[in-house]
C-alpha positions as CSV (number, residue, x, y, z in Angstrom):
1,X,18.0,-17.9,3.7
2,X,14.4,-17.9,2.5
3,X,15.0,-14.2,1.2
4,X,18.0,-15.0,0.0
5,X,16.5,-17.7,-2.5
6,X,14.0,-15.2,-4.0
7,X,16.5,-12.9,-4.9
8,X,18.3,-15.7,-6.4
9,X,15.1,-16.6,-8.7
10,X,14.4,-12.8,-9.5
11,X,18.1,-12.4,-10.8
12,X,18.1,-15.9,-12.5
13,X,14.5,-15.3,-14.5
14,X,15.7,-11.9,-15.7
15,X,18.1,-13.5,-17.6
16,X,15.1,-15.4,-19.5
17,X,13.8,-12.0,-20.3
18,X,14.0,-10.3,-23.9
19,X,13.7,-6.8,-25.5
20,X,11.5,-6.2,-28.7
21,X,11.1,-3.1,-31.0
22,X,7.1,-3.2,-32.2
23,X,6.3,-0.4,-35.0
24,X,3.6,1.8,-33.3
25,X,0.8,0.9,-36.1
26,X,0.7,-2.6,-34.1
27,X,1.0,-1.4,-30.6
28,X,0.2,2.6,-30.0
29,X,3.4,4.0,-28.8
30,X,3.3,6.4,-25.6
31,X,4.7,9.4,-27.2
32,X,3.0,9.9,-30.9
33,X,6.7,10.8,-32.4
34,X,7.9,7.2,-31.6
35,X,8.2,5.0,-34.9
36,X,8.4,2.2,-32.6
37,X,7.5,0.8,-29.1
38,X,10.6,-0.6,-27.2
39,X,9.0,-3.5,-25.0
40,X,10.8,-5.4,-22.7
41,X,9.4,-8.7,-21.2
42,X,10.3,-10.7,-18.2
43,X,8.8,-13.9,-16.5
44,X,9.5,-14.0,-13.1
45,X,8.4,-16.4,-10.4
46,X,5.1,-15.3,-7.7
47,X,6.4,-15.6,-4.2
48,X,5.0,-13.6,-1.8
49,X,4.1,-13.8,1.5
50,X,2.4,-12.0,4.6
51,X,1.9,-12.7,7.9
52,X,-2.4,-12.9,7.3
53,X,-2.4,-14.5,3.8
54,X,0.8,-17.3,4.1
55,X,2.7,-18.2,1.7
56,X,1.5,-17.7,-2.3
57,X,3.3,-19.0,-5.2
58,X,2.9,-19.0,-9.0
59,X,4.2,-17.0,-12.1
60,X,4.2,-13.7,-13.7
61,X,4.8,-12.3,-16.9
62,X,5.8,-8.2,-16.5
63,X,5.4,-6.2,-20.1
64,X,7.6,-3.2,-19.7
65,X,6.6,-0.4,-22.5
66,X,9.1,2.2,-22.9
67,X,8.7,5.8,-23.9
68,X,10.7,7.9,-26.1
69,X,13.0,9.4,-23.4
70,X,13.4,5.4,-22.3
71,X,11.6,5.9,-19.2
72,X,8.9,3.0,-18.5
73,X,5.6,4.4,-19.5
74,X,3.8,1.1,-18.5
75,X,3.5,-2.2,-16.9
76,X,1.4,-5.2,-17.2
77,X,1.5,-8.3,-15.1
78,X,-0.8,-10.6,-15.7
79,X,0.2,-13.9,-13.2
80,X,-1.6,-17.2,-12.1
81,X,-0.8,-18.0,-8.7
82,X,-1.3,-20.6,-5.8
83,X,-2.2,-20.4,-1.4
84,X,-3.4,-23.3,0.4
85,X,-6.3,-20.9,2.0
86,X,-7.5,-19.3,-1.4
87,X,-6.6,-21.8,-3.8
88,X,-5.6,-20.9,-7.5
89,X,-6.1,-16.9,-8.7
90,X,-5.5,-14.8,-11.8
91,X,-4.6,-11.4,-12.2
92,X,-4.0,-9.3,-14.2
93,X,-2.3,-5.8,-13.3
94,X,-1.5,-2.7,-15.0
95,X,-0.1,0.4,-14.6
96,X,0.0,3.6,-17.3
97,X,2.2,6.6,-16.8
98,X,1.2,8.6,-20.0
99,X,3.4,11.7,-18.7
100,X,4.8,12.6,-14.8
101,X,1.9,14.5,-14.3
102,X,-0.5,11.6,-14.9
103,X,-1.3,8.3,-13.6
104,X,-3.2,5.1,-13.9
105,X,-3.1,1.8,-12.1
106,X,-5.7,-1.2,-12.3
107,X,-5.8,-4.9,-10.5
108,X,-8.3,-6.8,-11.8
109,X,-7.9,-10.3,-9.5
110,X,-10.5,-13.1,-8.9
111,X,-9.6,-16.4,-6.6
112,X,-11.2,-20.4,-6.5
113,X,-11.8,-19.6,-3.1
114,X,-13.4,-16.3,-1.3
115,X,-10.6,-13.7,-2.6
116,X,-11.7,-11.3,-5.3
117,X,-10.1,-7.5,-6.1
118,X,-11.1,-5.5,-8.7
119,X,-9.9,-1.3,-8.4
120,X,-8.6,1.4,-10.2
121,X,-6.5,4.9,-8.9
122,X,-5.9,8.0,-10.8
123,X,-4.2,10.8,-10.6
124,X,-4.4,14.0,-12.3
125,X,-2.0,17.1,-12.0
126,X,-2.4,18.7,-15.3
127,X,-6.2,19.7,-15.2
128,X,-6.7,24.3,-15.2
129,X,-3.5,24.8,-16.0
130,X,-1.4,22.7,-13.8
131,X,-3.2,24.1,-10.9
132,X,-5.7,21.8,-10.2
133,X,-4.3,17.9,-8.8
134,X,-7.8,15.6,-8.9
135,X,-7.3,12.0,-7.3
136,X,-9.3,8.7,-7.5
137,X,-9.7,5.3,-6.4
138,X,-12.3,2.9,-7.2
139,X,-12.1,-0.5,-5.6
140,X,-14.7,-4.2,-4.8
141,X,-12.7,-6.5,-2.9
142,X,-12.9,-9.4,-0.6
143,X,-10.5,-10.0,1.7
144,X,-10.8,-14.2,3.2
145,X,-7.8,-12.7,5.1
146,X,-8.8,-10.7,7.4
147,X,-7.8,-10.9,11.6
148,X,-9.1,-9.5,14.5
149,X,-7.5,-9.4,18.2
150,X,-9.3,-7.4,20.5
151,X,-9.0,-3.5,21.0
152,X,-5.7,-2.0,22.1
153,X,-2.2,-2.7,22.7
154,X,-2.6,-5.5,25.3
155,X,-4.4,-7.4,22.6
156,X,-3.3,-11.1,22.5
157,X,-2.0,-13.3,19.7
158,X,-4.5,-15.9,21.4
159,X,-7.8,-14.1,20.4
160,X,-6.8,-14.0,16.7
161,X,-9.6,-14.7,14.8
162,X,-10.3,-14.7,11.0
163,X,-12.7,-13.4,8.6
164,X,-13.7,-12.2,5.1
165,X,-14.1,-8.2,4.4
166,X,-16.0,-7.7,1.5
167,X,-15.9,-3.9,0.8
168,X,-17.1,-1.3,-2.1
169,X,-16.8,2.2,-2.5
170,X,-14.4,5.2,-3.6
171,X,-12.3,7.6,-2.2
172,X,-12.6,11.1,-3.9
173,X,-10.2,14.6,-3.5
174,X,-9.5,17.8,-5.3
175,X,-6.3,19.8,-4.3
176,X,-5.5,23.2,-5.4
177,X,-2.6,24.8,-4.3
178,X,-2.6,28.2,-1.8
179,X,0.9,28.9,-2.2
180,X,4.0,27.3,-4.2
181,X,4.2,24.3,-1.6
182,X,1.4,24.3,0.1
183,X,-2.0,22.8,-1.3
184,X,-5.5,22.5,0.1
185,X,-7.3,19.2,-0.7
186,X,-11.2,18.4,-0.4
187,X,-12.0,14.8,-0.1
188,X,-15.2,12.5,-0.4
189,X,-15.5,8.9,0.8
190,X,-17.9,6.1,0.4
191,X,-17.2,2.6,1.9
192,X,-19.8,-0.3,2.5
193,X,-18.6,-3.4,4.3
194,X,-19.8,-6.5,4.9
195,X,-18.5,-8.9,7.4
196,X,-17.9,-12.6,6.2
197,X,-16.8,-16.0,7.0
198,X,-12.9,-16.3,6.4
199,X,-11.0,-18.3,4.7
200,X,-8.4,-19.6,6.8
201,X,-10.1,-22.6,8.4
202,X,-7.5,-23.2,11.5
203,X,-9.1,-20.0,12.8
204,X,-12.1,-19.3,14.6
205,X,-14.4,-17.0,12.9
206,X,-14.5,-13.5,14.0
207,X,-18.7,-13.3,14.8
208,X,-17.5,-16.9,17.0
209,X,-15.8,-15.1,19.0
210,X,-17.1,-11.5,19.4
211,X,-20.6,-9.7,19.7
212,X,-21.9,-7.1,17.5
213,X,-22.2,-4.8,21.3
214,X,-18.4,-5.8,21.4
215,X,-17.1,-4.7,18.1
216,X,-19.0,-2.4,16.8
217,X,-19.4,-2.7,12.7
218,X,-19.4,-6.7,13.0
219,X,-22.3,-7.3,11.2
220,X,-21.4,-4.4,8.8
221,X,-21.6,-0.9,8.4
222,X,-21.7,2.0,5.7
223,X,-19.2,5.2,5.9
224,X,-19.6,8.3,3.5
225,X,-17.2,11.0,4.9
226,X,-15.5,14.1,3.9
227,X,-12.4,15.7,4.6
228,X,-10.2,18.5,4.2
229,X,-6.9,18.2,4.7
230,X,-3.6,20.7,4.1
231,X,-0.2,19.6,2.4
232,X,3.1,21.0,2.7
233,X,5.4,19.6,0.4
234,X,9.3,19.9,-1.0
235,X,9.3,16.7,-2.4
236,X,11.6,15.9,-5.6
237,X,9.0,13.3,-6.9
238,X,5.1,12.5,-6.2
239,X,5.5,8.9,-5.6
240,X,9.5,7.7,-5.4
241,X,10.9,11.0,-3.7
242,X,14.6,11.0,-2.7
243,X,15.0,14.5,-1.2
244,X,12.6,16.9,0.8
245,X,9.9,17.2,3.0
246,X,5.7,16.7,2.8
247,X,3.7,17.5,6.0
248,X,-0.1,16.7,5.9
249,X,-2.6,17.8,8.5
250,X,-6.4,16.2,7.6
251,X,-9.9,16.4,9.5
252,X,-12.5,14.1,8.4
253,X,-16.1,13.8,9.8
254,X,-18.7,10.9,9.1
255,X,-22.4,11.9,9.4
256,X,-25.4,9.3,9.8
257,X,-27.6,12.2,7.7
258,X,-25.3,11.2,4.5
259,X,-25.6,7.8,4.5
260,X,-22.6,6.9,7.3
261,X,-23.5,3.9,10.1
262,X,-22.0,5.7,13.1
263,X,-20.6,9.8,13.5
264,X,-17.8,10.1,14.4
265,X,-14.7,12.8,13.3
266,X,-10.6,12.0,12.6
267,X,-8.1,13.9,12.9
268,X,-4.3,12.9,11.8
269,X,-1.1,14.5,11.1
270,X,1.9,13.0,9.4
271,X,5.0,14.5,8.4
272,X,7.9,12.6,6.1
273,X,11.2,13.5,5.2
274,X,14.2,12.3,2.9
275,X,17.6,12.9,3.3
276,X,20.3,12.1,0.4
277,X,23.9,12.3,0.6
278,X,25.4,13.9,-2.6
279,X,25.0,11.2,-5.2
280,X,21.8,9.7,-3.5
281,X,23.7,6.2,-3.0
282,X,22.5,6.8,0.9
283,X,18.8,8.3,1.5
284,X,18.0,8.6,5.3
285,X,14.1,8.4,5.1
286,X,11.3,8.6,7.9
287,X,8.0,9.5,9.3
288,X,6.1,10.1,12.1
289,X,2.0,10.5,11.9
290,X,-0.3,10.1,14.7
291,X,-4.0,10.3,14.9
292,X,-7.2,10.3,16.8
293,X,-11.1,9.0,16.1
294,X,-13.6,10.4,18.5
295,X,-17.5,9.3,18.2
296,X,-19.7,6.8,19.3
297,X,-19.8,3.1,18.5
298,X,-17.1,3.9,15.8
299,X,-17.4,0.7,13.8
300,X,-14.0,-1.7,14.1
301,X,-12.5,-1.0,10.7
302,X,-12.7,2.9,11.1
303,X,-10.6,3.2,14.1
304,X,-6.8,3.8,14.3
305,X,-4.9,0.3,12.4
306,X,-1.3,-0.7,12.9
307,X,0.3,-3.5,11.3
308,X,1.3,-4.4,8.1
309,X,3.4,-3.9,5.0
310,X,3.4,0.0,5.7
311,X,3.0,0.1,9.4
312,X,4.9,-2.1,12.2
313,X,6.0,-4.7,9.5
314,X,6.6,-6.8,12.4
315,X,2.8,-7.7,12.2
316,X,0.3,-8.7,10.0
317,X,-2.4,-6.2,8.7
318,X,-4.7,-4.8,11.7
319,X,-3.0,-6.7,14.6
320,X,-3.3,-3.5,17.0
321,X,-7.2,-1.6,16.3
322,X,-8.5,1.0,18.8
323,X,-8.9,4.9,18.5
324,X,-5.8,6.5,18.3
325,X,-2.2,5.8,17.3
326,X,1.0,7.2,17.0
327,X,3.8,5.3,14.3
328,X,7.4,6.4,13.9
329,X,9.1,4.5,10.7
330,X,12.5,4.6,10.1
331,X,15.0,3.3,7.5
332,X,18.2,3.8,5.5
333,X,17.6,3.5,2.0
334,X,21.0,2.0,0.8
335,X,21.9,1.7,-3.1
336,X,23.9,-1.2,-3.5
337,X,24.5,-1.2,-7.6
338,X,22.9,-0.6,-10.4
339,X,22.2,-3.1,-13.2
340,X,21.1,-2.6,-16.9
341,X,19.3,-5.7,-18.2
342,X,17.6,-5.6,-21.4
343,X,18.1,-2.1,-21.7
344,X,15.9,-1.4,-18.2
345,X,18.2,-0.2,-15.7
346,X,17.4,-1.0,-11.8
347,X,18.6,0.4,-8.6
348,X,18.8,-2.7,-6.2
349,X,18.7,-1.1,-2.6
350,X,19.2,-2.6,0.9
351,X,17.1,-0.8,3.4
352,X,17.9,-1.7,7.4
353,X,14.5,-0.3,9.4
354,X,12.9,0.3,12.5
355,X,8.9,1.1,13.1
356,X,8.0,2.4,16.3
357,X,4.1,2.5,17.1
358,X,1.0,1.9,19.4
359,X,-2.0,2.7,20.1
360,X,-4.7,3.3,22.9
361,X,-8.2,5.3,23.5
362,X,-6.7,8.8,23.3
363,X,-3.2,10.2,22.6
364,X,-3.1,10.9,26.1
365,X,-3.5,7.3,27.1
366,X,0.0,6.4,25.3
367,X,2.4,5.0,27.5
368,X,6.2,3.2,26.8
369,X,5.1,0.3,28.1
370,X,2.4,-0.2,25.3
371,X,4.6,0.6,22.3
372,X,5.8,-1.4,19.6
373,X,9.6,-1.5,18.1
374,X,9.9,-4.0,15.1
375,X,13.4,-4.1,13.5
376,X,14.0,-5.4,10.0
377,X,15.4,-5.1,6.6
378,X,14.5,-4.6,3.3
379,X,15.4,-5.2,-0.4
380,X,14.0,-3.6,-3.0
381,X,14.6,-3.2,-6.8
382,X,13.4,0.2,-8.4
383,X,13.1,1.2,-11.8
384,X,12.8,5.2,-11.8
385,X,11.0,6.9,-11.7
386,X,7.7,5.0,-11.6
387,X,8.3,1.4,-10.6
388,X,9.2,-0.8,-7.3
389,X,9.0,-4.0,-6.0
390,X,10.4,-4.7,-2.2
391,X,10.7,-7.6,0.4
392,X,10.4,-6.3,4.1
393,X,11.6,-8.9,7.1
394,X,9.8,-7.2,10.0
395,X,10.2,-8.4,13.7
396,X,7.5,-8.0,16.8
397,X,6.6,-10.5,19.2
398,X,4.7,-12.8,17.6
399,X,7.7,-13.6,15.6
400,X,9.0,-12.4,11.9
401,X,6.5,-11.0,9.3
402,X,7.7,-11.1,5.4
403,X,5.8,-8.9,3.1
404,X,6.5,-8.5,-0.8
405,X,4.9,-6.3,-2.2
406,X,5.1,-2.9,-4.6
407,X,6.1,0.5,-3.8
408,X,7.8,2.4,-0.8
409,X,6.2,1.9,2.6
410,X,6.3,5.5,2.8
């Protein structure tokens, strides 16, 4: 019912929306022949909800500029929202998609009480001819959020504590392709954390409840690592693919001599596929990853994570933490119709799932017993070929999680 009421909103604030035609001397125009900028605006209403943050509520207004094959060349959302553990927040968010092979997206958000994000990703495929794909992302955030259970899959809902992650830093790679598919990427990371009091007041406090010789990284830590990683990929589209197959192998070490609080060295492989009937009304989508950290006193936030919006959605973000994992995700991507308003034509999908995961010390240490199965559905609305929003009902055993949120799980 609940999810049923927001898709009731959604559909009843688009109809409040309205298209404009601005000549390109006011607003510059994403293709330089366009005499005019087709701009499309909708309010909608903010509710969102995860199993860490609770329930948020507010308002948006999305700006949808068009380009001059009436593809969406960009979004901004700036929004004013409200949660009983943050208080009131602004943000505003943007994304820019000045041709397919380029991309940029920005989330400038600041809250009354603790929150804060402010980042920026890009992506680059057109740099030496097309044969060199450069990739960013810039981020300051703190999270008043954040939970911690315990190592391992026996963790218990009862040792949930809460606090705030305040991180900085960038992630960094350079991929150059070896053979038509296949492309080798070079990667550089830098992330400083500090560990905070939370926000959510019903909980007790993280350093309550655990020592720093418990949880390594509770009184924070530093990483700079690099990786190399190799892609295989069939894939129709970068980031909304509906046919093919990508398959990613990546190593990445952290050394104390370059700045990094504990060594230590991942490895993870993942490998994704989508499966279409002929007109793509049915895609049959999964993937199955697993991977491994090995080192000493591995701070808490660097080990193997499950849970979340992209994980088991049956929990909330890092409910499951120790050194390796293996995740299976599973879903039916199901078109139900498609609807033109205001010129801006959407795909509204219904997408029945299952995510399979756990995790333990080693690989080897993986048994049935310890792993997770969280059913669900989803709904999403997708504007091809750049733009998605999604409501995921996941279901573990500590109850139902709701995420809403952008973009494809996977």
């Amino acid at each position: 019912m609940r999810v049923l009421k927001l898709l009731s909103l959604i559909l009843l604030s688009l109809l409040a929306g309205c298209t404009s035609y601005i000549p390109s001397t006011v607003l510059p125009a994403p293709s330089p022949a366009q005499p005019y900028v087709k701009l499309v605006t909708i309010p909608l209403p903010v509710i969102a909800s995860s199993p860490n943050e609770g329930v948020t509520w507010g308002a948006l207004t999305a700006f949808l500029l068009h380009n001059d094959k009436d593809e969406v060349s960009a979004l901004f959302a700036p929004q004013v929202n409200r949660n009983e553990n943050f208080g009131t927040t602004g943000t505003l968010y943007g994304a820019m998609y000045p041709s397919p092979l380029r991309s940029i997206e920005f989330n400038l958000s600041k809250s009354s009480k603790v929150n804060s994000d402010y980042e920026v990703r890009v992506r680059d495929q057109s740099l030496m001819e097309r044969q060199l794909e450069l990739n960013a992302f810039l981020y300051n955030f703190t999270d008043g959020s954040a939970r911690f259970f315990g190592f391992g899959s026996g963790s218990s809902a009862d040792d949930e504590s809460n606090f705030a992650d305040r991180e900085f830093g960038y992630t960094i790679s350079a991929g150059y392709p070896l053979t038509a598919n296949t492309i080798l990427f070079l990667g550089d990371r830098l992330r400083r954390v500090e560990i905070d009091e939370g926000a959510v007041k019903r909980l007790p406090n993280l350093q309550q409840n655990f020592s720093a010789a418990e949880v390594p990284g509770i009184d924070g830590f530093s990483t700079h690592a690099q990786s190399v990683s190799l892609v295989y990929s069939t894939l129709d589209a970068a980031a909304m693919a509906s046919s093919g197959v990508r398959a990613r192998a990546t190593v990445e070490g952290s050394l104390a001599a370059l700045g990094s609080s504990a060594r230590f060295v991942r490895y993870e492989a993942e490998v994704k596929g989508f499966f279409p009937v002929p007109d793509s009304r049915f895609i049959s989508a999964g993937r199955f990853a697993v991977g491994q950290a090995r080192g000493s006193s591995i701070p808490f936030l660097e080990r193997s994570i499950l849970g979340g919006e992209n994980t088991l959605r049956g929990y909330g973000k890092n409910r499951f933490i120790d050194n390796s994992y293996v995740v299976c995700n599973l879903e039916e991507r199901i078109r139900l119709f498609r609807w033109e308003v205001f010129d801006v034509k959407a795909d509204w999908e219904l997408a029945p799932f299952v995510d399979i995961g756990a995790v333990a010390d080693t690989v080897g240490d993986l048994r049935a017993g310890n792993i997770e199965v969280n059913p669900g559905i989803g709904f999403r609305a997708v504007v091809r070929p750049n733009i998605l929003g999604r409501i995921d009902v996941g279901f573990g055993k500590d109850g139902a999680a709701v995420f809403v949120g952008l973009g494809y799980p996977f």
